[in-house]
CHARMM internal coordinates of N, CA and C (Angstrom, degrees):
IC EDIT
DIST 1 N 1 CA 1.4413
DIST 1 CA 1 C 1.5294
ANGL 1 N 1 CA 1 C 110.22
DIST 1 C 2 N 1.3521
ANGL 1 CA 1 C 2 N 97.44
DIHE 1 N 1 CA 1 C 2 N -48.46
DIST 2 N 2 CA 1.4211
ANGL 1 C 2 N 2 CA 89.85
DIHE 1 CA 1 C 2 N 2 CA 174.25
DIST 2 CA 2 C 1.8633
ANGL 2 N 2 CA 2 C 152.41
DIHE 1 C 2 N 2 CA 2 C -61.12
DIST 2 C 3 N 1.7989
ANGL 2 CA 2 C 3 N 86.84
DIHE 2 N 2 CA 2 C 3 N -30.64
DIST 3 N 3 CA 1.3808
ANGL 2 C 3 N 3 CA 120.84
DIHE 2 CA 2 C 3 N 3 CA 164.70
DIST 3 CA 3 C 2.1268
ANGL 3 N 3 CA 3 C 109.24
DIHE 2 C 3 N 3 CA 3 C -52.19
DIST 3 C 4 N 1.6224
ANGL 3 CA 3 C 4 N 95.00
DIHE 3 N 3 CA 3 C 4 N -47.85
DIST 4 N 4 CA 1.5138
ANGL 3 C 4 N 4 CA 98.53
DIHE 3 CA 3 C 4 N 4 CA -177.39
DIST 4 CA 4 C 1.4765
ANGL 4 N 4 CA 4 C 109.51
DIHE 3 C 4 N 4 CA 4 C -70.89
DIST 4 C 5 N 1.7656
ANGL 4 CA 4 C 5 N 120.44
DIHE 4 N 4 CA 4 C 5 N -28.60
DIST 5 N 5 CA 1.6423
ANGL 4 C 5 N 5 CA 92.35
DIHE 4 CA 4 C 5 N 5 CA -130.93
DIST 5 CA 5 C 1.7682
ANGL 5 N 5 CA 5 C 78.13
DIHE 4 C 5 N 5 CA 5 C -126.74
DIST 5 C 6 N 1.7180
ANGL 5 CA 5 C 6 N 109.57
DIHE 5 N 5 CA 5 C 6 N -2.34
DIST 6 N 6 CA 1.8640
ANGL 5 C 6 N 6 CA 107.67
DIHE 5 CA 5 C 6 N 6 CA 165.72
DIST 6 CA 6 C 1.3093
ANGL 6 N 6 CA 6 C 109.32
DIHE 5 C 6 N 6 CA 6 C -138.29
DIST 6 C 7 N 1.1299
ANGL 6 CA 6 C 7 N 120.99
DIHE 6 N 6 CA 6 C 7 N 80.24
DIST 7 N 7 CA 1.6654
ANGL 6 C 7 N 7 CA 133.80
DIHE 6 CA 6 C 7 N 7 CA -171.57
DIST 7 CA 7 C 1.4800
ANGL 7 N 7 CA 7 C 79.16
DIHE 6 C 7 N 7 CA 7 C -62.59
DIST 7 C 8 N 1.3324
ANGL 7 CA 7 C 8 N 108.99
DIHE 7 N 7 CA 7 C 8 N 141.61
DIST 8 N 8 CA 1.2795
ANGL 7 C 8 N 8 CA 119.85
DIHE 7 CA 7 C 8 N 8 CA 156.91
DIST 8 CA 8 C 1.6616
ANGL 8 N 8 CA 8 C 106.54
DIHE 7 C 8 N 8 CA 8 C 104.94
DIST 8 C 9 N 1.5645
ANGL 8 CA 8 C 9 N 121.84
DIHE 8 N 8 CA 8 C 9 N -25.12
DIST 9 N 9 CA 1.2061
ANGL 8 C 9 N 9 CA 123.27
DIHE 8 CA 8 C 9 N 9 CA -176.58
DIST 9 CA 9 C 1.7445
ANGL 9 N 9 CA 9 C 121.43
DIHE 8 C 9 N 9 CA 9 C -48.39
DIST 9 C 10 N 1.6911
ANGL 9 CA 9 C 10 N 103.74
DIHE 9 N 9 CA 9 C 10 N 150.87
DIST 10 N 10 CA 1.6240
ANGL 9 C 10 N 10 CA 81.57
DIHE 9 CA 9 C 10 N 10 CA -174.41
DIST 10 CA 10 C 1.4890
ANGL 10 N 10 CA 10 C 98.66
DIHE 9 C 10 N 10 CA 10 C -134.46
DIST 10 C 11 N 1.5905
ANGL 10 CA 10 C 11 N 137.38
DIHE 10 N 10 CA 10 C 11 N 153.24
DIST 11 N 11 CA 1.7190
ANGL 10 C 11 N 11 CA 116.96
DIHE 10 CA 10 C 11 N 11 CA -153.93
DIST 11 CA 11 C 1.9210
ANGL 11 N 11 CA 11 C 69.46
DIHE 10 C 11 N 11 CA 11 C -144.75
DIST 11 C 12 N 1.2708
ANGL 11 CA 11 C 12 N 85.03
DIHE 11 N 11 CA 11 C 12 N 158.38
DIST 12 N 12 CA 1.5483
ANGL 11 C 12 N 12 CA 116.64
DIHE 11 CA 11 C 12 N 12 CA -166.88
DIST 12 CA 12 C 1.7546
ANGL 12 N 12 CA 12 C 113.56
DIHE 11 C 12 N 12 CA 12 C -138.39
DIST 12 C 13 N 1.0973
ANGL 12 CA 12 C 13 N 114.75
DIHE 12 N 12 CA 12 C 13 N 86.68
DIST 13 N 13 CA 1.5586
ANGL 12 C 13 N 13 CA 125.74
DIHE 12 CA 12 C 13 N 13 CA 178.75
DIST 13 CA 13 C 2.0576
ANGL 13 N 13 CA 13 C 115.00
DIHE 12 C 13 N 13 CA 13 C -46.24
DIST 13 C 14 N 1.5987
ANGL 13 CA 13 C 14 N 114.79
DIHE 13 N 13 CA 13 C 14 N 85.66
DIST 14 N 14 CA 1.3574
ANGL 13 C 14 N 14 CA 103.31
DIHE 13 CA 13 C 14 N 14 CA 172.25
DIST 14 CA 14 C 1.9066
ANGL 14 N 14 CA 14 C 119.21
DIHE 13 C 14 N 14 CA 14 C -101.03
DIST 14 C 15 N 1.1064
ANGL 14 CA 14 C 15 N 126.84
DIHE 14 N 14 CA 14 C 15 N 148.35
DIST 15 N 15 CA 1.6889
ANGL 14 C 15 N 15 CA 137.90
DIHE 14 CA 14 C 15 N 15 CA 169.83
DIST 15 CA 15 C 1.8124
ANGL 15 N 15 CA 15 C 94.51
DIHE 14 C 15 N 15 CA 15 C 15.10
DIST 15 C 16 N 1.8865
ANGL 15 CA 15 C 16 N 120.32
DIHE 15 N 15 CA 15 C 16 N -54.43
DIST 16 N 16 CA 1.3549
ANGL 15 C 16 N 16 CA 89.82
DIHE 15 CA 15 C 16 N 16 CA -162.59
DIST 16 CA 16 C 1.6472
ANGL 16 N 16 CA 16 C 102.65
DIHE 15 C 16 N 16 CA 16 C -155.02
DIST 16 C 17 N 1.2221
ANGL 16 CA 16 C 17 N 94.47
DIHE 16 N 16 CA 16 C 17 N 7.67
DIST 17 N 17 CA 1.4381
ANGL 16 C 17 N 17 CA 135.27
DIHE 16 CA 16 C 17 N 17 CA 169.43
DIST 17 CA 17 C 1.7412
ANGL 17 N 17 CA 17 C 148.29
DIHE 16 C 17 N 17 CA 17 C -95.16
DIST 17 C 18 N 1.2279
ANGL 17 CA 17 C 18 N 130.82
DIHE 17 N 17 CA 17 C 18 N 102.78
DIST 18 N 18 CA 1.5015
ANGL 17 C 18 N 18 CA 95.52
DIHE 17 CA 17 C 18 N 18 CA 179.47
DIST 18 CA 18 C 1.7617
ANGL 18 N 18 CA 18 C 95.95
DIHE 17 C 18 N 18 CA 18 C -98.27
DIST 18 C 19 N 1.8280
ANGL 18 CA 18 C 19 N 100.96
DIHE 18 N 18 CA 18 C 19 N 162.69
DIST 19 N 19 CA 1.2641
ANGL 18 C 19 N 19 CA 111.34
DIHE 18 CA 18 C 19 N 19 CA -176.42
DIST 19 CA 19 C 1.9035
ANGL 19 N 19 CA 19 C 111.89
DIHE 18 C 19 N 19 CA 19 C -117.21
DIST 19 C 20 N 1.3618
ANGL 19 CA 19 C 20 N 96.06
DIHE 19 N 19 CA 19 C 20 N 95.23
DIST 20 N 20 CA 1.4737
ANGL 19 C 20 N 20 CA 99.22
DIHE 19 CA 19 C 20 N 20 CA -163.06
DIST 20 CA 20 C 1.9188
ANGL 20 N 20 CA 20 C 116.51
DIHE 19 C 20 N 20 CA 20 C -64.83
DIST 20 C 21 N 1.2408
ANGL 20 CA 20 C 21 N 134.28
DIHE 20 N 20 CA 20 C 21 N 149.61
DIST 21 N 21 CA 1.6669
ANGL 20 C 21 N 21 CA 97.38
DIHE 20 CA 20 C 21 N 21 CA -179.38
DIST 21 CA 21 C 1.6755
ANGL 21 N 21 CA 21 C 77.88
DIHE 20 C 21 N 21 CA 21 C -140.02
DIST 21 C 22 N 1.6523
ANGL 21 CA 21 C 22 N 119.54
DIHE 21 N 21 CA 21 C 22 N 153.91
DIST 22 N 22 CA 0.9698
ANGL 21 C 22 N 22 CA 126.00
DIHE 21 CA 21 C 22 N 22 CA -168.53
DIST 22 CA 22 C 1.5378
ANGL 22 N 22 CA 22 C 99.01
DIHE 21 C 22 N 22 CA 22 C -148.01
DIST 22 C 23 N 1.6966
ANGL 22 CA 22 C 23 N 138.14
DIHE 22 N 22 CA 22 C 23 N 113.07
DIST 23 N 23 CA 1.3775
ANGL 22 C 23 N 23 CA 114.88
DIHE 22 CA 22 C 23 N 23 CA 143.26
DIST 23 CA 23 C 2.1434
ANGL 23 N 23 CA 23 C 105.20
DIHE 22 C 23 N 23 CA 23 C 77.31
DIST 23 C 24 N 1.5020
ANGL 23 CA 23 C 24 N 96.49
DIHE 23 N 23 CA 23 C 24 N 22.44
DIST 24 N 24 CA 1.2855
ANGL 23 C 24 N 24 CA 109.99
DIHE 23 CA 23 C 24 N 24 CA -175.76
DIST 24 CA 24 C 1.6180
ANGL 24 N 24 CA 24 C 125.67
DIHE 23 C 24 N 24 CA 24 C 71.81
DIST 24 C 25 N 1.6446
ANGL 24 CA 24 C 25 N 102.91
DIHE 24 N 24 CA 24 C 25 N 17.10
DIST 25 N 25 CA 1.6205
ANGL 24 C 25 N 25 CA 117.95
DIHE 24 CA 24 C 25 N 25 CA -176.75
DIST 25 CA 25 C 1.3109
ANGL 25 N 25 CA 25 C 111.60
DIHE 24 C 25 N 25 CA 25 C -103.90
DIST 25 C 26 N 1.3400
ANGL 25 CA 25 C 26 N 155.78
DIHE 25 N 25 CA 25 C 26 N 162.20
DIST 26 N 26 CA 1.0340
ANGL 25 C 26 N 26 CA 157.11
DIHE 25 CA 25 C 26 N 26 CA 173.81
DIST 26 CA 26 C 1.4995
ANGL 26 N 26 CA 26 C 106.84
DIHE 25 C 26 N 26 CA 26 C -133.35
DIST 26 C 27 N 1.7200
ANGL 26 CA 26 C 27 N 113.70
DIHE 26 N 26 CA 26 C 27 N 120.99
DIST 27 N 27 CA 1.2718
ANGL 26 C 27 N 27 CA 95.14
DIHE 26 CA 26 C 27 N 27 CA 168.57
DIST 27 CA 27 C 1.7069
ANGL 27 N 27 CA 27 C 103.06
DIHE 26 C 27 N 27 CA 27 C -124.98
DIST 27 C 28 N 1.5067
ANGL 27 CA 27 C 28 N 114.28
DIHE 27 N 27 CA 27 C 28 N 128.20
DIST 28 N 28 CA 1.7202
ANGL 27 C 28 N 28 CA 117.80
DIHE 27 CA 27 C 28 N 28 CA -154.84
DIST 28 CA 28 C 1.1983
ANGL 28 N 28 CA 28 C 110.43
DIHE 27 C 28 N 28 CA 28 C -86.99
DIST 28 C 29 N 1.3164
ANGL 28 CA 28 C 29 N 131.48
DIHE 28 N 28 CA 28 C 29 N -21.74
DIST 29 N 29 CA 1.1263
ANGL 28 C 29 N 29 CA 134.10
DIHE 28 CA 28 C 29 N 29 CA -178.75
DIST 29 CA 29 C 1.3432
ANGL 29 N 29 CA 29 C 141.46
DIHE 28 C 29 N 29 CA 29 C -94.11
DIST 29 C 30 N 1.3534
ANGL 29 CA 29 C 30 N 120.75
DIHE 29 N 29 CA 29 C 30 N 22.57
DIST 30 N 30 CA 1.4264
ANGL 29 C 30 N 30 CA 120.05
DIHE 29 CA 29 C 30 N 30 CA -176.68
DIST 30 CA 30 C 1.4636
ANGL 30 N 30 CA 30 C 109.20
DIHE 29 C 30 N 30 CA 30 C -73.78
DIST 30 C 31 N 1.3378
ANGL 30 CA 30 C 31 N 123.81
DIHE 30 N 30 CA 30 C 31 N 104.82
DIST 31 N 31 CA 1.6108
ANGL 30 C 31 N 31 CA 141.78
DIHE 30 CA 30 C 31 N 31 CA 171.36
DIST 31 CA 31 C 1.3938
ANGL 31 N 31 CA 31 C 96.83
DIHE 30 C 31 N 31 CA 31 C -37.58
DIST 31 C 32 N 1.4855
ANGL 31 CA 31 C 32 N 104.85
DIHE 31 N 31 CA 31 C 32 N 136.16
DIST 32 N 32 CA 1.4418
ANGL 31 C 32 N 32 CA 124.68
DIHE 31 CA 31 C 32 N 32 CA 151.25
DIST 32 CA 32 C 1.4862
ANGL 32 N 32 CA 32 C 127.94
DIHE 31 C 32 N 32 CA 32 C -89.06
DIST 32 C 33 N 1.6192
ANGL 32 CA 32 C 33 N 97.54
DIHE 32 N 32 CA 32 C 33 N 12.48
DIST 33 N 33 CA 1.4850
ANGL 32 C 33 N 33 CA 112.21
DIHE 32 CA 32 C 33 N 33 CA -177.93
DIST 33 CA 33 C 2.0279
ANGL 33 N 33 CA 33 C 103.07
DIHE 32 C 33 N 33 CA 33 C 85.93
DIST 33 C 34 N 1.3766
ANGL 33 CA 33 C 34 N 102.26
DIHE 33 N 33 CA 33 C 34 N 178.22
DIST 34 N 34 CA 1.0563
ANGL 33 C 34 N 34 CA 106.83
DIHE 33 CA 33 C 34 N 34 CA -171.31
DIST 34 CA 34 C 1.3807
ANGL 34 N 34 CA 34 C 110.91
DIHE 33 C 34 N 34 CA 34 C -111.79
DIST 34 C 35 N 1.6371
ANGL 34 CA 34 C 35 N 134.07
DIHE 34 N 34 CA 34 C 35 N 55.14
DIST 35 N 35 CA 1.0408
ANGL 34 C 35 N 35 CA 150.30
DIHE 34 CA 34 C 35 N 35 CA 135.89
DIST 35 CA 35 C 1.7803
ANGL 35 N 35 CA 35 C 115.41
DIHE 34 C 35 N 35 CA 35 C -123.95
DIST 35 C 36 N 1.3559
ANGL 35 CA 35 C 36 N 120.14
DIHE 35 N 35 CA 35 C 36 N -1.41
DIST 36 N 36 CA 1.3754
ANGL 35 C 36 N 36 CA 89.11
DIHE 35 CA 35 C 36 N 36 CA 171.85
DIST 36 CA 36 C 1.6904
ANGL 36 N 36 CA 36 C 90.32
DIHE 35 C 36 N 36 CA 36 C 113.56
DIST 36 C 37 N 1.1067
ANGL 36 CA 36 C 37 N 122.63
DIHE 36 N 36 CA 36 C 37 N -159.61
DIST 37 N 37 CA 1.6194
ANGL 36 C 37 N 37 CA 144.11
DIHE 36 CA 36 C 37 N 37 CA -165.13
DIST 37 CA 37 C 1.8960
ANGL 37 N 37 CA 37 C 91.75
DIHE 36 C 37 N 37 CA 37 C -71.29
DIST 37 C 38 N 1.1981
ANGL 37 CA 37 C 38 N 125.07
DIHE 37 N 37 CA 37 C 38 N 97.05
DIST 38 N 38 CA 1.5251
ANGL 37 C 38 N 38 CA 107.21
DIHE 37 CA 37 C 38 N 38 CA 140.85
DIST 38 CA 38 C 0.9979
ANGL 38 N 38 CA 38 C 108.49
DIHE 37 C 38 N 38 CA 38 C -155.15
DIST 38 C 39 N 1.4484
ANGL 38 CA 38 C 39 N 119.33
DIHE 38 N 38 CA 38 C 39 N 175.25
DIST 39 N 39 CA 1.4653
ANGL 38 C 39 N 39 CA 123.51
DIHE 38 CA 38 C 39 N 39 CA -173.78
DIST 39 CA 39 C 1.2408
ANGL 39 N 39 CA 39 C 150.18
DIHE 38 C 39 N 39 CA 39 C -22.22
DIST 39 C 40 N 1.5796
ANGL 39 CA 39 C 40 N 102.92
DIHE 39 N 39 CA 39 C 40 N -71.43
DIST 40 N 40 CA 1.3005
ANGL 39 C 40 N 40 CA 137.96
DIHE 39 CA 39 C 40 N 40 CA 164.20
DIST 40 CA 40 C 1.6947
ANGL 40 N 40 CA 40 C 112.65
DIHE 39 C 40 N 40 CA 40 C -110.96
DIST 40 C 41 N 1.4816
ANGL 40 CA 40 C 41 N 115.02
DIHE 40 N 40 CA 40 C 41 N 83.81
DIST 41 N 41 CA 1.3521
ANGL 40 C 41 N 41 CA 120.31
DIHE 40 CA 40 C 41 N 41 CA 178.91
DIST 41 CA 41 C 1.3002
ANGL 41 N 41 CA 41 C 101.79
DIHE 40 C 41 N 41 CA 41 C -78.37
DIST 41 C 42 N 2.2271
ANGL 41 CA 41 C 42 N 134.02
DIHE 41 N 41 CA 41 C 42 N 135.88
DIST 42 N 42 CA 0.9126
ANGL 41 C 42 N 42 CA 109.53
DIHE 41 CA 41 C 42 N 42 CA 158.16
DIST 42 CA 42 C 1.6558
ANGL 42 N 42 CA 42 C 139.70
DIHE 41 C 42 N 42 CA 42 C -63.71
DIST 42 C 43 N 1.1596
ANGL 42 CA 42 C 43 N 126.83
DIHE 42 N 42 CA 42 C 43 N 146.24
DIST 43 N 43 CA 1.4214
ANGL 42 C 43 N 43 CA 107.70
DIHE 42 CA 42 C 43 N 43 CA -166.08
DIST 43 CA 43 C 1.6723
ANGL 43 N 43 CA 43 C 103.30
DIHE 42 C 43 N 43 CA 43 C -126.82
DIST 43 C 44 N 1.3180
ANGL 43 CA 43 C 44 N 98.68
DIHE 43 N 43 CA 43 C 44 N 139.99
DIST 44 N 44 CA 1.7986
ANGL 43 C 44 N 44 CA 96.12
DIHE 43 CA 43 C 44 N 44 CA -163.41
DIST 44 CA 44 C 1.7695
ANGL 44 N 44 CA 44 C 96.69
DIHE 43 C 44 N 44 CA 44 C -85.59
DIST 44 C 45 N 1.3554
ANGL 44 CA 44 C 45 N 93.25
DIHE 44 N 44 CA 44 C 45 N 158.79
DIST 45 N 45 CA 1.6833
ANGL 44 C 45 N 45 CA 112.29
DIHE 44 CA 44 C 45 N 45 CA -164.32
DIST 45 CA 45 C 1.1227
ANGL 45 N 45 CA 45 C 109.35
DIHE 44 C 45 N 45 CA 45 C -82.73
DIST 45 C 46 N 1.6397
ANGL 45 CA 45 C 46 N 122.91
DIHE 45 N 45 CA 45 C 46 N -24.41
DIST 46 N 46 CA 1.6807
ANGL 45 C 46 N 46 CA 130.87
DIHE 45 CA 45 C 46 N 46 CA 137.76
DIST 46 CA 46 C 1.7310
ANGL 46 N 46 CA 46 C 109.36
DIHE 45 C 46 N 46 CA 46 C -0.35
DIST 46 C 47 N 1.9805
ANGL 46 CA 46 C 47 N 78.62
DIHE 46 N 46 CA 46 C 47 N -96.19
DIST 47 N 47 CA 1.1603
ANGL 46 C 47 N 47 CA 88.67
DIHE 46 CA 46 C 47 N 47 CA -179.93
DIST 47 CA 47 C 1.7691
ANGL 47 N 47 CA 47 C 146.89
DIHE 46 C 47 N 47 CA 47 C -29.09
DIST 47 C 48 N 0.9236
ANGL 47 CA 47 C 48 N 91.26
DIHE 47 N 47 CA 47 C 48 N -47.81
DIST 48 N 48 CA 1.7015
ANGL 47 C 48 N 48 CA 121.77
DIHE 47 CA 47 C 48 N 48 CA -172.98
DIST 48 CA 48 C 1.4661
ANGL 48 N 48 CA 48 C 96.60
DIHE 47 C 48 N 48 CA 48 C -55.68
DIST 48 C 49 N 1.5574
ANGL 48 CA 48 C 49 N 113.21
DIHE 48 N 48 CA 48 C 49 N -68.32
DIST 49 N 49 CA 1.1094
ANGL 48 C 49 N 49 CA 140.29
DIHE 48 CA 48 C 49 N 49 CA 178.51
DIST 49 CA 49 C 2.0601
ANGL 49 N 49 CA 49 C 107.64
DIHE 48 C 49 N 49 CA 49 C -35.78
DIST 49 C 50 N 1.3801
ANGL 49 CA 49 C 50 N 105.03
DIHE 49 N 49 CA 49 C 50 N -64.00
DIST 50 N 50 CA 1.6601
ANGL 49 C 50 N 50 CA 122.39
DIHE 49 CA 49 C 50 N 50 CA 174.99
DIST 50 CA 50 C 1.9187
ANGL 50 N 50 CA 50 C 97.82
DIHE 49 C 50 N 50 CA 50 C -53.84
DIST 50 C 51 N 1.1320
ANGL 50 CA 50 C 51 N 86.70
DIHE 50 N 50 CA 50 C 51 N -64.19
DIST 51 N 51 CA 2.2624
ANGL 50 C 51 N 51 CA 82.19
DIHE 50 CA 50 C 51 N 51 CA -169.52
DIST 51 CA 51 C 1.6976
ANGL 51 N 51 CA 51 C 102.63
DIHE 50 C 51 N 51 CA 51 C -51.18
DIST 51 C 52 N 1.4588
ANGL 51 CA 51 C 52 N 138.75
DIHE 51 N 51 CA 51 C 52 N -28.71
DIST 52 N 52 CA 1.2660
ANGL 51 C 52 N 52 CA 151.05
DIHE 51 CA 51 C 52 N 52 CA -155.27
DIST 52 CA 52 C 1.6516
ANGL 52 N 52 CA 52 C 87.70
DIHE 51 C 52 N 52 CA 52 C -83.16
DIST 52 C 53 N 1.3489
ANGL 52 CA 52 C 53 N 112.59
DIHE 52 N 52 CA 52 C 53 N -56.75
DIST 53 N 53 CA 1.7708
ANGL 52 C 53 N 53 CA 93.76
DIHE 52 CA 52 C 53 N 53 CA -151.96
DIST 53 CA 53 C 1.2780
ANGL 53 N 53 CA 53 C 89.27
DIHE 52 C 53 N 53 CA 53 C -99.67
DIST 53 C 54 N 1.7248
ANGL 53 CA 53 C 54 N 139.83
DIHE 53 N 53 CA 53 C 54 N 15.26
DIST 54 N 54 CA 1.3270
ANGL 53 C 54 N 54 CA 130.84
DIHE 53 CA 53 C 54 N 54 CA -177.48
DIST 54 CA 54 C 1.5698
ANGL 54 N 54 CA 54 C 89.37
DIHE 53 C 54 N 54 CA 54 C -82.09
DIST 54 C 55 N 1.4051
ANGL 54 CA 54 C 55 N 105.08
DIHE 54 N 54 CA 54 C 55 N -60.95
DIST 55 N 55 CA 1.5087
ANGL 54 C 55 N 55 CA 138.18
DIHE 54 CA 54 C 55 N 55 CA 175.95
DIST 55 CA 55 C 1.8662
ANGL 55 N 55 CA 55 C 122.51
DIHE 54 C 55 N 55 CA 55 C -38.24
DIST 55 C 56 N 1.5060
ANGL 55 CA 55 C 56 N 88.42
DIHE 55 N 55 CA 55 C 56 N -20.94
DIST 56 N 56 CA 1.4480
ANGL 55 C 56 N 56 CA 110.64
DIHE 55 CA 55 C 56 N 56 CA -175.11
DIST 56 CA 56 C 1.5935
ANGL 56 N 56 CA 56 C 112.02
DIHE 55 C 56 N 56 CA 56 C 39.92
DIST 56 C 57 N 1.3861
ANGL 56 CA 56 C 57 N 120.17
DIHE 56 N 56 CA 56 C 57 N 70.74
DIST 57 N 57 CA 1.2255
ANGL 56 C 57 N 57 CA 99.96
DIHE 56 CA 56 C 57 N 57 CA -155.32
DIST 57 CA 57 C 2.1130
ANGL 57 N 57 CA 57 C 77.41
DIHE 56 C 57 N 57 CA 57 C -156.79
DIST 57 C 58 N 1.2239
ANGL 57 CA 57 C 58 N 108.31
DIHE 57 N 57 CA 57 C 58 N 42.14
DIST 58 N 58 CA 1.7971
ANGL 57 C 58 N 58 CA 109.76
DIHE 57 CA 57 C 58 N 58 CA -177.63
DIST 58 CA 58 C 1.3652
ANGL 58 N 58 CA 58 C 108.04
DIHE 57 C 58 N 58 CA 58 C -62.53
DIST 58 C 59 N 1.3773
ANGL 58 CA 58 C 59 N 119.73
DIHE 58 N 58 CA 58 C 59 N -41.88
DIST 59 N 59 CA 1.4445
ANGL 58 C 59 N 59 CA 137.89
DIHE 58 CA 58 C 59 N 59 CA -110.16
DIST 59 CA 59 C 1.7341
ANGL 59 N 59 CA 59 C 73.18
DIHE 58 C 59 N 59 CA 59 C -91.12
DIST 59 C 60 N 1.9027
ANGL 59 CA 59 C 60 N 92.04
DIHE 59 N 59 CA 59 C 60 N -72.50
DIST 60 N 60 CA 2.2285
ANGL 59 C 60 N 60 CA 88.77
DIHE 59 CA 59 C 60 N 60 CA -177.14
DIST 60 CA 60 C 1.5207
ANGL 60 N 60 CA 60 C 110.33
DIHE 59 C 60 N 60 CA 60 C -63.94
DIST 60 C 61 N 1.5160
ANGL 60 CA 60 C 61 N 136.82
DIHE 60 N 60 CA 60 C 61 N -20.05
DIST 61 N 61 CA 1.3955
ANGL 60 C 61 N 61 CA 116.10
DIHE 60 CA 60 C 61 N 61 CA -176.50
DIST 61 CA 61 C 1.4178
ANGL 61 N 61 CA 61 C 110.54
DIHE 60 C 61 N 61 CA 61 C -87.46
DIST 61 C 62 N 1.6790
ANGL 61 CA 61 C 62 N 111.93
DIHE 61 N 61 CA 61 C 62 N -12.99
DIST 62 N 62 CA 1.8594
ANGL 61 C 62 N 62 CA 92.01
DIHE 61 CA 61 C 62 N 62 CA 161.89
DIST 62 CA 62 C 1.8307
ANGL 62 N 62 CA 62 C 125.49
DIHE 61 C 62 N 62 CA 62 C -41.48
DIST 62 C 63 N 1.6187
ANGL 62 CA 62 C 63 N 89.07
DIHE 62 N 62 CA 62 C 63 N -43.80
DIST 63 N 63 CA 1.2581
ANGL 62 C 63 N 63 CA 84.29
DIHE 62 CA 62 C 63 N 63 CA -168.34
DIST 63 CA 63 C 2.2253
ANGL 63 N 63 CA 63 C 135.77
DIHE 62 C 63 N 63 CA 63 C -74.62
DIST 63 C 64 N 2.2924
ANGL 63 CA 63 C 64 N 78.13
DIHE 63 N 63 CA 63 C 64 N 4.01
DIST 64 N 64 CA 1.4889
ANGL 63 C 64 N 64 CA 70.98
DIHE 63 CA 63 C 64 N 64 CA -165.47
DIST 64 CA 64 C 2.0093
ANGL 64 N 64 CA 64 C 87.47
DIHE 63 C 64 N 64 CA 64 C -101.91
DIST 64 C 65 N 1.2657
ANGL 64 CA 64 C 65 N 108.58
DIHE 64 N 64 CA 64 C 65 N -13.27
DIST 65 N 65 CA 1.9185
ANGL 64 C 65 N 65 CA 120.24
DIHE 64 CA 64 C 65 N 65 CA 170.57
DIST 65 CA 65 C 1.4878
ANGL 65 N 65 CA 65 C 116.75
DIHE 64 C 65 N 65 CA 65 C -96.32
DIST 65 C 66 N 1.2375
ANGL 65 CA 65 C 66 N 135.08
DIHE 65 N 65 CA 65 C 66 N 122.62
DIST 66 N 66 CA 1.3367
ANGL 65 C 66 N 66 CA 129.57
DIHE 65 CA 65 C 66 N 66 CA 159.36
DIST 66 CA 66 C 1.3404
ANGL 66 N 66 CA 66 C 120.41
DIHE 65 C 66 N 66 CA 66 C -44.76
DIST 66 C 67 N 1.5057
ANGL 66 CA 66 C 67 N 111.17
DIHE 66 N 66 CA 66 C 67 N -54.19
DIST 67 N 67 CA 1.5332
ANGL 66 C 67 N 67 CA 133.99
DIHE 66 CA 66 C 67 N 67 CA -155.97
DIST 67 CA 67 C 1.9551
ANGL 67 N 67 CA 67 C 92.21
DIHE 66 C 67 N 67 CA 67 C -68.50
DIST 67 C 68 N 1.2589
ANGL 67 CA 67 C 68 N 100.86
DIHE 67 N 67 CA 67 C 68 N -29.23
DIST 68 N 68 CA 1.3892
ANGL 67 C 68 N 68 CA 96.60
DIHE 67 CA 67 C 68 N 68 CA -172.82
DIST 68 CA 68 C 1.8156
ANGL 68 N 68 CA 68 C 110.35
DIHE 67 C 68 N 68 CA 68 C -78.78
DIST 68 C 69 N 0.8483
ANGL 68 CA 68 C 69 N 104.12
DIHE 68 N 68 CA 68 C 69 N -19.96
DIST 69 N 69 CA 1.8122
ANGL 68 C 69 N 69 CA 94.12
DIHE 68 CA 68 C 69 N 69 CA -176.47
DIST 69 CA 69 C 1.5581
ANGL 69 N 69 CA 69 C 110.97
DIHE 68 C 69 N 69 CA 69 C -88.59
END
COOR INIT
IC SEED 1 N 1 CA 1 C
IC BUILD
């Protein structure tokens, strides 16, 4: 979603955290889930929701989330 809807975005791997930065915004908290490094971390819909309207960017990620439109 992000690749489509913030060309240019750049994400930064911290201890338990990634730190997404967009358009001079930083958003610090995207969970790596609650073990640490794996694949498919679950990621709460919170979240998603907070990086979207920091990011101002609702309008194209409705279309890649239901929950979001």
């Amino acid at each position: 979603m992000l690749e489509r809807c913030a060309p240019g975005f750049s994400k930064k791997e911290t201890d338990h955290n990634w730190r997404v930065m967009y358009k001079g915004r930083t958003y610090p908290g995207l969970s790596k889930g609650p073990h640490g490094r794996r694949e498919n971390p679950p990621i709460q819909v919170g979240q998603v929701r907070h990086m979207v309207r920091l990011f101002e960017i609702a309008i194209c990620a409705g279309g890649f989330l239901e929950i979001l439109r």
